[in-house]
C-alpha positions in Angstrom: 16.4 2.7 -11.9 15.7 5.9 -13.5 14.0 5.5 -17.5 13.1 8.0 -20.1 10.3 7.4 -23.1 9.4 9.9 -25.6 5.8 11.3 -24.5 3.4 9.6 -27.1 5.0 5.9 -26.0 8.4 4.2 -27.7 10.9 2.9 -26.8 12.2 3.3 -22.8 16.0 4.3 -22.3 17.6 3.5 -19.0 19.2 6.6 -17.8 20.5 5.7 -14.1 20.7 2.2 -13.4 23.2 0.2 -10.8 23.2 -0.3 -7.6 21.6 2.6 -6.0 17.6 3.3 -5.4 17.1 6.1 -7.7 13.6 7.4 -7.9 10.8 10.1 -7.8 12.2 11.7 -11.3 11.2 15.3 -11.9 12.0 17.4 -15.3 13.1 21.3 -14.8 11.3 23.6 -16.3 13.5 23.9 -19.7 13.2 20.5 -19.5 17.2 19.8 -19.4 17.9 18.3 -16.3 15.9 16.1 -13.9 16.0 16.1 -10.0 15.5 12.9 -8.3 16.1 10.9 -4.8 18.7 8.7 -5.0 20.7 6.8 -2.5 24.1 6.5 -4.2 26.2 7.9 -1.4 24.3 6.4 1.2 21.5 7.8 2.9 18.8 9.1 0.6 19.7 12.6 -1.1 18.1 14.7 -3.8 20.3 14.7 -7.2 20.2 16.0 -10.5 21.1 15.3 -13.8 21.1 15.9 -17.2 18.0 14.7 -18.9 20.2 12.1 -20.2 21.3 10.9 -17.0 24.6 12.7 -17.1 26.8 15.2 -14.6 24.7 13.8 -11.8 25.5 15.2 -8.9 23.6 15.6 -5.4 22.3 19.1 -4.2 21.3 18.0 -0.8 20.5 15.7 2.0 20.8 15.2 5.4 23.2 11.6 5.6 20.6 9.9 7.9 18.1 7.3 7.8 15.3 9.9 6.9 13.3 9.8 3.9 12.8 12.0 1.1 9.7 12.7 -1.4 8.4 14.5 -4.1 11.1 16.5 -5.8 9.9 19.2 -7.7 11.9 22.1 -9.4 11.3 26.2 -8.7 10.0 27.8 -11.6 13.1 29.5 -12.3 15.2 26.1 -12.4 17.6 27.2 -9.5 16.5 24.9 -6.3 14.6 21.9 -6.0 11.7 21.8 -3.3 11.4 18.4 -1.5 9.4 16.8 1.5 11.6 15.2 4.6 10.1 12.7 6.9 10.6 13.2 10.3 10.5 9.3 12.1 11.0 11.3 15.3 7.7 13.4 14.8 6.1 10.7 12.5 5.6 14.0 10.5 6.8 15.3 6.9 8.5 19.0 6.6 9.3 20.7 3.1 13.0 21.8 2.5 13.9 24.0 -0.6 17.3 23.3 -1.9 19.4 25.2 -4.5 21.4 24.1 -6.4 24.3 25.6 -5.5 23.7 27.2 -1.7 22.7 26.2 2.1 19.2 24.3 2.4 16.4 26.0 3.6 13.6 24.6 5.9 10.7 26.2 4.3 7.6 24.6 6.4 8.5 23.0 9.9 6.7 20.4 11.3 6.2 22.6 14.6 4.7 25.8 14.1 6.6 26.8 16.9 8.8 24.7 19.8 6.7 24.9 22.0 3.4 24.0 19.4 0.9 20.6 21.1 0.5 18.0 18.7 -2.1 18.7 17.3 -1.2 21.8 15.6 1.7 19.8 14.1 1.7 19.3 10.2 2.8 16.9 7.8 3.4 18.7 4.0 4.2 16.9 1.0 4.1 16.9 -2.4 5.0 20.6 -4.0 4.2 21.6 -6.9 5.2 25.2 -8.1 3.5 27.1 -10.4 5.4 28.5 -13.8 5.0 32.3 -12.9 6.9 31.7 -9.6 4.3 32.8 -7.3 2.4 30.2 -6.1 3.7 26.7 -4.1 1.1 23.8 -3.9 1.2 21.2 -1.6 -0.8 18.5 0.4 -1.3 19.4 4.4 -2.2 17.5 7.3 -2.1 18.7 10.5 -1.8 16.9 14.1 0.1 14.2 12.8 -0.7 10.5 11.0 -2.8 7.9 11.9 -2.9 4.6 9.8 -5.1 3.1 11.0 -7.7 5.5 9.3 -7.0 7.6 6.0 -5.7 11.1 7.5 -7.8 14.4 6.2 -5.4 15.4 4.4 -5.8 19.0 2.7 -4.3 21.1 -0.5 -2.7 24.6 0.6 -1.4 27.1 -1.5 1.5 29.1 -0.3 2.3 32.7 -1.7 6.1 32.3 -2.1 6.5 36.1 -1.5 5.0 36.3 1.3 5.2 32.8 3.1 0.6 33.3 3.5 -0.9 29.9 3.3 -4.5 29.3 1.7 -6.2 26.0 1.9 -7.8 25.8 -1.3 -9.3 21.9 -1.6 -10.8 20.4 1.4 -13.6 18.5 2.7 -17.3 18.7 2.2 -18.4 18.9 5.3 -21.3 16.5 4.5 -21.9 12.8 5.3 -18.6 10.7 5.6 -16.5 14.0 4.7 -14.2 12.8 8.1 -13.4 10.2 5.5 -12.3 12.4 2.3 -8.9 13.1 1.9 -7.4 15.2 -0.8 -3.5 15.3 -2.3 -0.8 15.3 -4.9 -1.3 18.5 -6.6 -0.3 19.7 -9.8 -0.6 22.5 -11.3 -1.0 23.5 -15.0 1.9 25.1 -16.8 -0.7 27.8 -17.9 -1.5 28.1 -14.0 -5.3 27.2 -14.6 -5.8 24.0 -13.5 -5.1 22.0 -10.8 -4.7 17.7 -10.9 -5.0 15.8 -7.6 -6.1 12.6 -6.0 -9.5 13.1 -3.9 -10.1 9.7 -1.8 -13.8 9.0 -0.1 -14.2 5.9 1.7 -12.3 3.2 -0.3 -11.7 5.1 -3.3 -9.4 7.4 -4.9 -9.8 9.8 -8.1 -7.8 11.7 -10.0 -9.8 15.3 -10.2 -8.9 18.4 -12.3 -10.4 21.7 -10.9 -9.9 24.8 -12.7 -9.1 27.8 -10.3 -10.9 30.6 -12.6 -14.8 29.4 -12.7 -14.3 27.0 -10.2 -14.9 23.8 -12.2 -14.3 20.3 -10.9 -14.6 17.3 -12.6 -13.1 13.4 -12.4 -10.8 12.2 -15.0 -10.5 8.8 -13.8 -9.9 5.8 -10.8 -6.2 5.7 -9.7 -4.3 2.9 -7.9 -4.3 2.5 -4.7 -2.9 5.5 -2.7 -0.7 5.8 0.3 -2.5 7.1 2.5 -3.0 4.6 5.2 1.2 3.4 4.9 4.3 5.0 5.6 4.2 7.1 2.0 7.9 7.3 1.5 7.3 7.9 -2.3 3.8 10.2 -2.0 0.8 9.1 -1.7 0.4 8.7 -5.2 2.5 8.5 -8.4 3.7 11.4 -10.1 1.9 12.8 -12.9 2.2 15.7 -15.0 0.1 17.9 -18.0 0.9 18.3 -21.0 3.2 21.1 -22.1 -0.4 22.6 -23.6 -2.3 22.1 -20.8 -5.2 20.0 -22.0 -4.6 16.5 -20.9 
Protein backbone atom coordinates (compact mmCIF):
# COMPACT_ATOMS: atom_id res chain seq x y z
CA UNK A 1 0.00 0.00 0.00
CA UNK A 2 0.93 3.36 -1.08
CA UNK A 3 1.10 6.22 2.18
CA UNK A 4 1.71 9.92 2.28
CA UNK A 5 3.16 12.03 5.54
CA UNK A 6 3.72 15.65 5.55
CA UNK A 7 7.79 16.05 5.31
CA UNK A 8 8.78 17.06 8.97
CA UNK A 9 6.81 13.68 10.37
CA UNK A 10 2.75 13.45 11.25
CA UNK A 11 0.44 11.68 10.69
CA UNK A 12 0.58 8.87 7.64
CA UNK A 13 -2.55 8.81 5.12
CA UNK A 14 -3.12 5.69 3.21
CA UNK A 15 -3.56 6.70 -0.34
CA UNK A 16 -3.70 3.26 -2.41
CA UNK A 17 -4.54 0.37 -0.42
CA UNK A 18 -6.45 -3.13 -1.44
CA UNK A 19 -5.49 -5.86 -2.94
CA UNK A 20 -2.84 -4.98 -5.40
CA UNK A 21 1.14 -4.52 -4.69
CA UNK A 22 1.49 -0.99 -5.18
CA UNK A 23 5.00 0.40 -4.65
CA UNK A 24 8.19 2.41 -5.55
CA UNK A 25 6.12 5.87 -5.23
CA UNK A 26 7.71 8.79 -7.01
CA UNK A 27 6.32 12.66 -6.81
CA UNK A 28 6.37 14.77 -10.30
CA UNK A 29 8.08 17.58 -10.45
CA UNK A 30 5.01 20.11 -9.45
CA UNK A 31 4.58 17.73 -7.06
CA UNK A 32 0.82 16.86 -8.09
CA UNK A 33 0.82 13.44 -9.16
CA UNK A 34 2.91 10.41 -8.18
CA UNK A 35 4.01 7.54 -10.57
CA UNK A 36 4.36 4.19 -9.07
CA UNK A 37 4.40 0.21 -9.95
CA UNK A 38 1.44 -1.39 -9.23
CA UNK A 39 0.00 -4.67 -10.09
CA UNK A 40 -3.73 -3.88 -10.17
CA UNK A 41 -4.50 -5.30 -13.58
CA UNK A 42 -2.26 -8.01 -13.36
CA UNK A 43 1.24 -8.08 -14.32
CA UNK A 44 3.29 -5.26 -12.86
CA UNK A 45 2.62 -1.77 -14.66
CA UNK A 46 3.74 1.81 -13.98
CA UNK A 47 0.62 4.09 -12.84
CA UNK A 48 0.01 7.45 -11.75
CA UNK A 49 -2.08 9.32 -9.64
CA UNK A 50 -3.04 12.24 -8.07
CA UNK A 51 -0.89 12.99 -5.06
CA UNK A 52 -3.98 11.99 -3.27
CA UNK A 53 -4.25 8.75 -4.74
CA UNK A 54 -6.91 9.71 -7.24
CA UNK A 55 -7.53 9.31 -11.28
CA UNK A 56 -5.06 6.52 -11.11
CA UNK A 57 -4.56 5.19 -14.20
CA UNK A 58 -1.63 3.02 -15.80
CA UNK A 59 0.76 4.63 -18.47
CA UNK A 60 2.49 1.36 -19.33
CA UNK A 61 3.65 -2.07 -19.04
CA UNK A 62 4.33 -4.98 -20.78
CA UNK A 63 1.36 -7.72 -19.28
CA UNK A 64 4.09 -10.38 -18.42
CA UNK A 65 5.81 -11.69 -15.55
CA UNK A 66 8.62 -9.06 -15.84
CA UNK A 67 9.49 -6.71 -13.22
CA UNK A 68 9.59 -3.22 -12.95
CA UNK A 69 11.77 -0.59 -10.78
CA UNK A 70 12.53 2.75 -9.98
CA UNK A 71 9.98 5.08 -11.47
CA UNK A 72 11.10 8.45 -11.82
CA UNK A 73 9.40 11.44 -13.64
CA UNK A 74 11.07 13.69 -16.78
CA UNK A 75 11.66 17.02 -15.71
CA UNK A 76 8.97 18.41 -17.67
CA UNK A 77 6.22 15.94 -15.95
CA UNK A 78 5.24 14.36 -19.40
CA UNK A 79 6.72 10.55 -19.16
CA UNK A 80 7.88 8.48 -16.54
CA UNK A 81 11.45 6.74 -16.91
CA UNK A 82 11.52 3.15 -15.47
CA UNK A 83 13.90 0.06 -15.36
CA UNK A 84 12.48 -3.50 -16.83
CA UNK A 85 14.14 -6.76 -15.84
CA UNK A 86 14.78 -9.04 -18.42
CA UNK A 87 14.58 -12.92 -16.67
CA UNK A 88 15.62 -14.03 -20.17
CA UNK A 89 18.99 -11.90 -20.08
CA UNK A 90 19.07 -11.89 -16.19
CA UNK A 91 19.69 -8.12 -17.14
CA UNK A 92 17.76 -4.72 -16.49
CA UNK A 93 16.87 -2.17 -19.60
CA UNK A 94 15.42 1.44 -19.08
CA UNK A 95 12.02 2.33 -20.86
CA UNK A 96 10.72 5.94 -20.96
CA UNK A 97 7.05 6.09 -20.95
CA UNK A 98 4.71 9.09 -21.56
CA UNK A 99 2.00 9.66 -20.39
CA UNK A 100 -0.01 9.65 -23.12
CA UNK A 101 2.05 8.02 -26.28
CA UNK A 102 4.01 4.54 -27.43
CA UNK A 103 6.90 3.43 -24.84
CA UNK A 104 10.19 3.93 -25.77
CA UNK A 105 13.19 1.57 -25.08
CA UNK A 106 15.79 4.02 -24.16
CA UNK A 107 18.91 1.75 -23.09
CA UNK A 108 18.82 -1.94 -24.37
CA UNK A 109 20.32 -4.55 -22.66
CA UNK A 110 22.39 -5.52 -26.00
CA UNK A 111 24.32 -2.89 -27.44
CA UNK A 112 23.67 -4.52 -30.51
CA UNK A 113 22.09 -8.25 -31.54
CA UNK A 114 24.79 -9.56 -32.14
CA UNK A 115 26.78 -7.94 -28.75
CA UNK A 116 28.83 -11.18 -26.35
CA UNK A 117 27.87 -11.13 -22.94
CA UNK A 118 29.96 -9.35 -21.59
CA UNK A 119 29.32 -6.10 -23.19
CA UNK A 120 25.70 -6.61 -22.03
CA UNK A 121 24.37 -4.05 -19.34
CA UNK A 122 22.08 -3.92 -16.64
CA UNK A 123 20.69 0.00 -15.95
CA UNK A 124 18.60 0.92 -13.11
CA UNK A 125 17.60 3.52 -11.02
CA UNK A 126 17.11 7.01 -13.12
CA UNK A 127 17.14 9.97 -11.85
CA UNK A 128 16.59 13.16 -14.06
CA UNK A 129 17.93 16.23 -13.45
CA UNK A 130 15.39 19.54 -13.14
CA UNK A 131 16.87 21.44 -16.19
CA UNK A 132 16.04 18.45 -18.47
CA UNK A 133 19.45 17.68 -19.66
CA UNK A 134 20.97 15.23 -17.83
CA UNK A 135 19.68 11.35 -16.93
CA UNK A 136 21.40 9.45 -13.97
CA UNK A 137 21.48 6.04 -13.50
CA UNK A 138 23.36 2.91 -12.05
CA UNK A 139 25.23 0.62 -14.80
CA UNK A 140 26.62 -2.71 -14.85
CA UNK A 141 27.84 -4.34 -17.62
CA UNK A 142 28.29 -8.19 -18.60
CA UNK A 143 25.50 -9.22 -16.66
CA UNK A 144 24.83 -10.24 -12.64
CA UNK A 145 26.46 -12.46 -10.51
CA UNK A 146 25.17 -13.07 -6.82
CA UNK A 147 27.24 -14.76 -5.65
CA UNK A 148 29.63 -11.65 -5.42
CA UNK A 149 28.38 -7.85 -5.22
CA UNK A 150 28.50 -6.75 -9.04
CA UNK A 151 30.75 -3.39 -9.88
CA UNK A 152 28.16 -1.69 -10.44
CA UNK A 153 28.79 2.09 -11.87
CA UNK A 154 26.94 5.68 -12.04
CA UNK A 155 26.58 6.99 -15.77
CA UNK A 156 25.22 10.14 -16.87
CA UNK A 157 23.39 10.26 -20.01
CA UNK A 158 23.01 13.68 -22.12
CA UNK A 159 19.28 13.37 -23.03
CA UNK A 160 19.95 15.31 -26.23
CA UNK A 161 22.35 13.54 -27.47
CA UNK A 162 21.91 9.85 -26.05
CA UNK A 163 26.37 10.35 -24.93
CA UNK A 164 26.97 8.41 -21.80
CA UNK A 165 29.67 9.54 -19.12
CA UNK A 166 30.48 7.30 -16.21
CA UNK A 167 30.95 9.70 -13.59
CA UNK A 168 31.36 7.46 -10.04
CA UNK A 169 33.29 4.40 -10.25
CA UNK A 170 35.90 2.46 -8.56
CA UNK A 171 39.19 3.29 -7.04
CA UNK A 172 41.22 1.23 -8.60
CA UNK A 173 43.05 0.53 -5.25
CA UNK A 174 43.04 -2.47 -2.92
CA UNK A 175 39.68 -4.40 -2.76
CA UNK A 176 38.19 -1.81 -5.40
CA UNK A 177 36.84 -5.26 -7.40
CA UNK A 178 34.70 -5.18 -4.37
CA UNK A 179 33.14 -1.43 -4.47
CA UNK A 180 30.09 -0.93 -6.00
CA UNK A 181 28.33 2.33 -6.46
CA UNK A 182 24.32 3.09 -7.16
CA UNK A 183 20.96 4.79 -6.58
CA UNK A 184 21.61 8.15 -7.68
CA UNK A 185 19.95 11.27 -7.03
CA UNK A 186 20.36 14.31 -8.09
CA UNK A 187 19.78 17.71 -6.40
CA UNK A 188 16.89 19.85 -7.55
CA UNK A 189 19.56 22.65 -7.90
CA UNK A 190 21.61 20.03 -10.10
CA UNK A 191 24.71 20.29 -7.69
CA UNK A 192 24.83 17.35 -5.87
CA UNK A 193 24.52 14.00 -6.37
CA UNK A 194 23.19 11.19 -3.32
CA UNK A 195 24.07 7.50 -3.77
CA UNK A 196 24.83 4.29 -2.01
CA UNK A 197 28.79 3.39 -2.31
CA UNK A 198 29.26 -0.36 -0.97
CA UNK A 199 33.02 -1.79 -0.02
CA UNK A 200 33.26 -5.07 1.28
CA UNK A 201 30.31 -5.64 3.64
CA UNK A 202 29.25 -2.15 3.81
CA UNK A 203 27.09 0.31 2.26
CA UNK A 204 26.93 4.37 2.60
CA UNK A 205 24.95 6.79 1.63
CA UNK A 206 27.58 9.57 -0.13
CA UNK A 207 26.73 13.13 -1.43
CA UNK A 208 29.36 14.38 -4.02
CA UNK A 209 28.98 17.74 -5.39
CA UNK A 210 29.68 17.82 -9.21
CA UNK A 211 31.24 21.60 -9.18
CA UNK A 212 34.48 21.25 -6.78
CA UNK A 213 34.32 17.69 -6.75
CA UNK A 214 33.58 17.20 -3.06
CA UNK A 215 32.62 13.83 -1.54
CA UNK A 216 31.62 13.12 1.69
CA UNK A 217 29.46 10.26 3.78
CA UNK A 218 26.22 11.13 5.36
CA UNK A 219 25.62 7.93 6.92
CA UNK A 220 25.32 3.72 7.12
CA UNK A 221 22.23 2.45 5.14
CA UNK A 222 20.46 -0.84 5.32
CA UNK A 223 21.39 -3.56 3.77
CA UNK A 224 21.35 -3.13 -0.13
CA UNK A 225 20.33 -5.38 -2.92
CA UNK A 226 23.06 -5.99 -4.48
CA UNK A 227 23.78 -9.64 -4.17
CA UNK A 228 19.58 -10.59 -4.62
CA UNK A 229 17.26 -10.33 -7.45
CA UNK A 230 16.69 -6.22 -6.75
CA UNK A 231 13.20 -6.06 -7.97
CA UNK A 232 12.65 -2.84 -5.88
CA UNK A 233 16.45 -1.24 -6.45
CA UNK A 234 19.11 -1.90 -4.65
CA UNK A 235 18.23 0.48 -2.17
CA UNK A 236 15.27 2.50 -0.98
CA UNK A 237 14.28 5.66 -2.50
CA UNK A 238 15.34 8.77 -1.10
CA UNK A 239 15.10 12.30 -2.08
CA UNK A 240 16.59 16.12 -1.14
CA UNK A 241 14.91 18.49 0.09
CA UNK A 242 13.11 21.01 -2.08
CA UNK A 243 16.32 23.47 -1.00
CA UNK A 244 18.78 21.22 -1.48
CA UNK A 245 20.59 20.94 1.77
CA UNK A 246 19.67 17.81 3.37
Amino acid sequence: DLYAMPARGGRAIAIATGMAFESQPSYSPDGRWIAYVSDRSGGEGVWIARADGSRARRIGGQDDDTSLSSPEWSADGKAVFVSRFRPDLNSYELWRYPLDGAADLIVPVKPSPEAARERWRSTLGASASRDGKWLYYARVAGGMDFETAPAWTIVRRDLATGAETTIIAGSGGRGAEREAFFRPVISRDGRKLAYGARHMDRTILRVRDLVDGSDRAVGETPLDQAQASSWQDLLPRYAFTPDSKA
